[in-house]
TORTI-667648 format. One line per field, with one value per residue: x, y, z of N, C-alpha, C in turn. Coordinates in Angstrom, 2 decimals, padded with zeros to 5 digits, always signed. Each point is the difference from the previous one (the first is absolute). Layout:
! TORTI-667648
n.c1 = c(X, ...)
n.c2 = c(Y, ...)
n.c3 = c(Z, ...)
ca.c1 = c(X, ...)
ca.c2 = c(Y, ...)
ca.c3 = c(Z, ...)
c.c1 = c(X, ...)
c.c2 = c(Y, ...)
c.c3 = c(Z, ...)
//
This chain:
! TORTI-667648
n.c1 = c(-036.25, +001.07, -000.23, -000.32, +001.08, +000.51, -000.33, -000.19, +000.83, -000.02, -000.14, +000.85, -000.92, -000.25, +001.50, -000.38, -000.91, +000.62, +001.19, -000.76, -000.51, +000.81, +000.29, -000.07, +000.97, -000.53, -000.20, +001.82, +001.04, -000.29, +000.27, +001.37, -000.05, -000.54, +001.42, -000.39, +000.09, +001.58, +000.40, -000.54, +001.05, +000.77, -000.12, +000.38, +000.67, +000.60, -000.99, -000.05, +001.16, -000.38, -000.77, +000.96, +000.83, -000.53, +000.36, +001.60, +000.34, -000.76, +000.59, +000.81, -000.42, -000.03, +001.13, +000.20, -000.80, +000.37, +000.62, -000.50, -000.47, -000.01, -001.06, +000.88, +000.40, -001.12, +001.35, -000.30, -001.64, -000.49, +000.78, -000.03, -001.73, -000.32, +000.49, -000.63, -000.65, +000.79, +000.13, -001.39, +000.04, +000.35, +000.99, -000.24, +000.78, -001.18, -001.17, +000.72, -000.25, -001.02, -000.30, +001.31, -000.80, -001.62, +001.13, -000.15, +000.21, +000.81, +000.23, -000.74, +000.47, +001.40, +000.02, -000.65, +000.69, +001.38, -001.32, -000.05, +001.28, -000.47)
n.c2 = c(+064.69, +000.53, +001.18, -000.64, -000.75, +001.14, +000.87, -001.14, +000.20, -001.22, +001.53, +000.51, +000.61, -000.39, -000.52, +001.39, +001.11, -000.22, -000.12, +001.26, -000.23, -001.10, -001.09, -000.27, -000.30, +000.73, +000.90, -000.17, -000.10, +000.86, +000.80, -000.07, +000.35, +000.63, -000.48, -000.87, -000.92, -000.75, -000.71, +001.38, +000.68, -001.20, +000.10, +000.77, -000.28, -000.43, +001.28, +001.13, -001.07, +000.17, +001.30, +000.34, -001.02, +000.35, +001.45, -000.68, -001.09, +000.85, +000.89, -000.70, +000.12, +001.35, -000.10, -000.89, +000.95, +001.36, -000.77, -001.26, -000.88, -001.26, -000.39, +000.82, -000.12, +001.05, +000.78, -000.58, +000.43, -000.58, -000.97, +000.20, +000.17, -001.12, -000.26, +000.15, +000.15, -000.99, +000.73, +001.07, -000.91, -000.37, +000.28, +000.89, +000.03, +000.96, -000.75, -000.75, +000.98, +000.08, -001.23, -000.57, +000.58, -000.54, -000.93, -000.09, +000.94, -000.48, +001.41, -000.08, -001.22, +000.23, +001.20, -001.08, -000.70, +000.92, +000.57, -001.39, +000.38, +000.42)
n.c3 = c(-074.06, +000.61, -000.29, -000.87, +000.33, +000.24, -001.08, -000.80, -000.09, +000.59, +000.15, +000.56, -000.19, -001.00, +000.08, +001.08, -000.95, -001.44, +000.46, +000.22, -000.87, -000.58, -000.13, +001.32, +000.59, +000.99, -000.18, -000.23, +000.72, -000.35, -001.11, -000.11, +001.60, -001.10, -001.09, -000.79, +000.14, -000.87, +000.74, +000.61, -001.02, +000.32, +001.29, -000.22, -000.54, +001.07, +000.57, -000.94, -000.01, +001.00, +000.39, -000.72, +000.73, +001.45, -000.48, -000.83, +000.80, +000.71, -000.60, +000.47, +001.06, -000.03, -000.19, +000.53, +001.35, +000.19, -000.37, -001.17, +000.71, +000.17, +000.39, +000.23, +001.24, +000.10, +000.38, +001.32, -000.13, +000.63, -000.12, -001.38, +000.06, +001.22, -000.38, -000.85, +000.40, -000.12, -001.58, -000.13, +000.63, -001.23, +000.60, -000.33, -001.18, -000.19, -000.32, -000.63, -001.22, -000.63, +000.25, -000.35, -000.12, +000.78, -000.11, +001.16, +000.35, +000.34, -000.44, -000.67, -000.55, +000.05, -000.84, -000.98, -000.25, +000.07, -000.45, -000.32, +000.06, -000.36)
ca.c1 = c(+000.84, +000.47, -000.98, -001.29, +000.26, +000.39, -000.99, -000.74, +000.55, -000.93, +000.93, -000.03, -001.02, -001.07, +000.53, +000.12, -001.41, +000.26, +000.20, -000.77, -001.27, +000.52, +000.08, +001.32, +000.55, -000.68, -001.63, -000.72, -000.16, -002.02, -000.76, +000.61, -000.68, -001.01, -000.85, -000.38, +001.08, +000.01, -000.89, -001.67, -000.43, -000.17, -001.41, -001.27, +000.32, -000.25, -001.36, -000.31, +000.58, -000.99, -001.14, +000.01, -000.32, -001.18, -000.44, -000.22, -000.50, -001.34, -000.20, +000.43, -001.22, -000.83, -000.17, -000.25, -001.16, -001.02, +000.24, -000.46, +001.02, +000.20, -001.40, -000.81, -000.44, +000.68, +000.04, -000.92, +000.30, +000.66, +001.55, +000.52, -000.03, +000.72, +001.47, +000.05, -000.08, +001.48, +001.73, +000.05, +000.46, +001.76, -000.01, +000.91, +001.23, +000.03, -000.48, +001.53, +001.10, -001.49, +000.04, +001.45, +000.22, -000.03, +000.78, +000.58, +001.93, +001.31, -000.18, -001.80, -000.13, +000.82, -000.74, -001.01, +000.54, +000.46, -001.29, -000.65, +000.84, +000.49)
ca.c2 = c(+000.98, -000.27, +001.15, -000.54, -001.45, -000.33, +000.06, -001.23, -001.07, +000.09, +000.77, -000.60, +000.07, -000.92, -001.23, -000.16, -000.42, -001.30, -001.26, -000.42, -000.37, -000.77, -001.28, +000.26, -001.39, -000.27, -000.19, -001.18, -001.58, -000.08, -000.37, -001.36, -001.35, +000.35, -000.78, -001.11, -000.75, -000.67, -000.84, +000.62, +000.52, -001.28, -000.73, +001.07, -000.51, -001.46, -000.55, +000.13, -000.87, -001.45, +000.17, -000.45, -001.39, -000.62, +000.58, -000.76, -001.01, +000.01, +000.34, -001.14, -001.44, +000.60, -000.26, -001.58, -000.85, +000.79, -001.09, -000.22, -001.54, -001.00, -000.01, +001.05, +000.80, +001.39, +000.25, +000.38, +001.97, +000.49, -000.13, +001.12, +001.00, +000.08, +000.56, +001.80, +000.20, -000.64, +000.66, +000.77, +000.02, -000.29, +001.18, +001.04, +000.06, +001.36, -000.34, -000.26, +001.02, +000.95, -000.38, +000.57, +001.84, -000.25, -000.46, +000.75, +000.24, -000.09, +001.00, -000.18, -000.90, +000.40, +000.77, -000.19, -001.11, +001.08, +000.49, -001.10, -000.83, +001.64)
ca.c3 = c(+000.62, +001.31, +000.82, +000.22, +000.38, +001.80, +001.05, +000.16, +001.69, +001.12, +001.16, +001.60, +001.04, -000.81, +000.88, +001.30, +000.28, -000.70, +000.75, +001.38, -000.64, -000.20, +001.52, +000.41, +000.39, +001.01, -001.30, -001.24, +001.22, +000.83, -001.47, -000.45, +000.46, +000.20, -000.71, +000.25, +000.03, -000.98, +000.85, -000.01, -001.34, -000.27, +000.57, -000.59, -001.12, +000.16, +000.39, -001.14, -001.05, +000.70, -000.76, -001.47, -000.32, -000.05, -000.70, -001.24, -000.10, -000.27, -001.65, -001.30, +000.07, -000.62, -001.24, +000.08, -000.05, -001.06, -000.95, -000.51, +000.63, -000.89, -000.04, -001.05, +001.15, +000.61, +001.16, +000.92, +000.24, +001.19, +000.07, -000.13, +001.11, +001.21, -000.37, -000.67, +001.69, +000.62, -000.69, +000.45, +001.67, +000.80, +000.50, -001.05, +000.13, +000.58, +001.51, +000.73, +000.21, +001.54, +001.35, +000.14, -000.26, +001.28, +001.02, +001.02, -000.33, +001.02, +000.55, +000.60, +001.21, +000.89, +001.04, +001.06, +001.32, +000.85, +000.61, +000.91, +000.68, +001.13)
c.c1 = c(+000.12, -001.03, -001.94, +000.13, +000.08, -001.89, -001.13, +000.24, -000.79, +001.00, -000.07, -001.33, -000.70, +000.60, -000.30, -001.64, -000.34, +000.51, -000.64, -001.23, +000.74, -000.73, +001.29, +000.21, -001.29, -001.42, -000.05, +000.24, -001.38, -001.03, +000.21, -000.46, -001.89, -000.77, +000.26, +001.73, -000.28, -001.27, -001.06, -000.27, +000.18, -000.92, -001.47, -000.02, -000.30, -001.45, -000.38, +000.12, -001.14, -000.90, -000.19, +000.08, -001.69, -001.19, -000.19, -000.70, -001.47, -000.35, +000.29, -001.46, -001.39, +000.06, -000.05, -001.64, -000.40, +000.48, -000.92, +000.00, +000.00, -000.77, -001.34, -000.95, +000.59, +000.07, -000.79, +000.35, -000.11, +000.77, +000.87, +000.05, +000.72, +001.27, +000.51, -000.38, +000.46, +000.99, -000.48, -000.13, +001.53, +000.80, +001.61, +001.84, -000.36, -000.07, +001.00, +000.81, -000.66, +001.00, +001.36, -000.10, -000.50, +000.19, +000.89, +001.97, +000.67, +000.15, -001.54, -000.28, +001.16, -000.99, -001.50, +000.66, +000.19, -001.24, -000.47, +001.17, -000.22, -001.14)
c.c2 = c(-000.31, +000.32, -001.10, -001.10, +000.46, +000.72, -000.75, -000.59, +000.50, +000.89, -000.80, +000.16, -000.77, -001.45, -000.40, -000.94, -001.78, -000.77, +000.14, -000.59, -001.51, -000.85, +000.19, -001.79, -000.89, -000.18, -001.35, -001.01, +000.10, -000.71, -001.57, -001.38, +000.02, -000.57, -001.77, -000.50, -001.08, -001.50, -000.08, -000.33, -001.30, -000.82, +000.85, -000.47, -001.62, -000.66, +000.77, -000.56, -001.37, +000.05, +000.57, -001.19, -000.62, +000.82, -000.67, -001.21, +000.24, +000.59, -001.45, -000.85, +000.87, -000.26, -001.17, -000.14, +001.04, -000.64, -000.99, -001.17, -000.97, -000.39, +000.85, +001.14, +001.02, +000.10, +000.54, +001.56, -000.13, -000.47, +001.30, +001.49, -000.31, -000.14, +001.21, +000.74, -000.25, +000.69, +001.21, +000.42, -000.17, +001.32, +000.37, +000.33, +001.45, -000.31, -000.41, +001.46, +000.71, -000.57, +000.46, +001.41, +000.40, -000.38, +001.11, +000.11, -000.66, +001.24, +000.04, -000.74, +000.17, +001.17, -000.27, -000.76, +001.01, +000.54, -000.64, -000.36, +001.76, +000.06)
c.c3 = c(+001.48, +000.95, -000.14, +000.27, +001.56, +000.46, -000.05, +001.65, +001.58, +001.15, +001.50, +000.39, -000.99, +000.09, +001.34, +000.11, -000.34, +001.58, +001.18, -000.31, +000.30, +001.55, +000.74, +000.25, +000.93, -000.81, -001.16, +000.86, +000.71, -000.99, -000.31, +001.11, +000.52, -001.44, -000.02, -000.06, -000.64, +000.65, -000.77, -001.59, -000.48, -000.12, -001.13, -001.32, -000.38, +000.16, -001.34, -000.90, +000.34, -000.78, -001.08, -000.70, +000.13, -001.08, -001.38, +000.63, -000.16, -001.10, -000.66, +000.60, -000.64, -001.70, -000.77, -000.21, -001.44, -001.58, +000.01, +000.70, -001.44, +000.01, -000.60, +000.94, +000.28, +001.54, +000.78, +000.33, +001.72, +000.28, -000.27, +001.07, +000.87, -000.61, +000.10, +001.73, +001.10, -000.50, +001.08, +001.56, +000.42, -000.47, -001.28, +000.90, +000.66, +001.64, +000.86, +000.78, +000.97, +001.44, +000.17, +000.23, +001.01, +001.22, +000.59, -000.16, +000.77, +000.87, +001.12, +001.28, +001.01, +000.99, +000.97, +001.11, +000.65, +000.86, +000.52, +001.35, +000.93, +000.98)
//
């Protein structure tokens, strides 16, 4: 019916509250160069993609030695360890994102210059 369809609808004062809640122009051009830039998310990517490579190669030599050789010799266990203690010092696609997330803004550093130049 006509009558329960219109009064579902958001009145002027429940619209007014809705778009002031909203971002205005000035707030998302604040938001927007305050996050990383393509560069950054490249490069972030590019050093995660690194160490995921050095990540398999040392799984593939891990699994080489923890195999059987042709000789009939088992792989050296501390080989393995220091390995295995070498995968876990090199540093995570997170660890990547950690540091990017801590890096200082464009916004950030503009204003310190300004404080330092006054």
């Amino acid at each position: 019916d006509l009558h329960g369809e219109l009064s579902r609808k958001a009145d002027k004062t429940e619209t007014a509250i809705q778009l002031d809640r909203k971002a205005d122009r000035s707030e998302m051009i604040s938001i927007l160069n305050n996050k990383a830039d393509i560069d950054a998310v490249q490069k972030a990517m590019g050093e995660g993609l690194a160490v995921k490579a050095d990540i398999d190669a040392v799984n593939k030599v891990l699994e080489d030695r923890a195999t059987v050789a042709e000789g009939g010799e088992k792989a050296d266990v501390t080989q393995v360890d220091e390995l295995a203690r070498e995968v876990a010092l090199r540093a995570t696609i997170k660890d990547a994102c950690l540091l990017l997330d801590t890096k200082p803004n464009i916004g950030d550093v503009n204003m310190a210059i300004e404080r330092i130049n006054k």
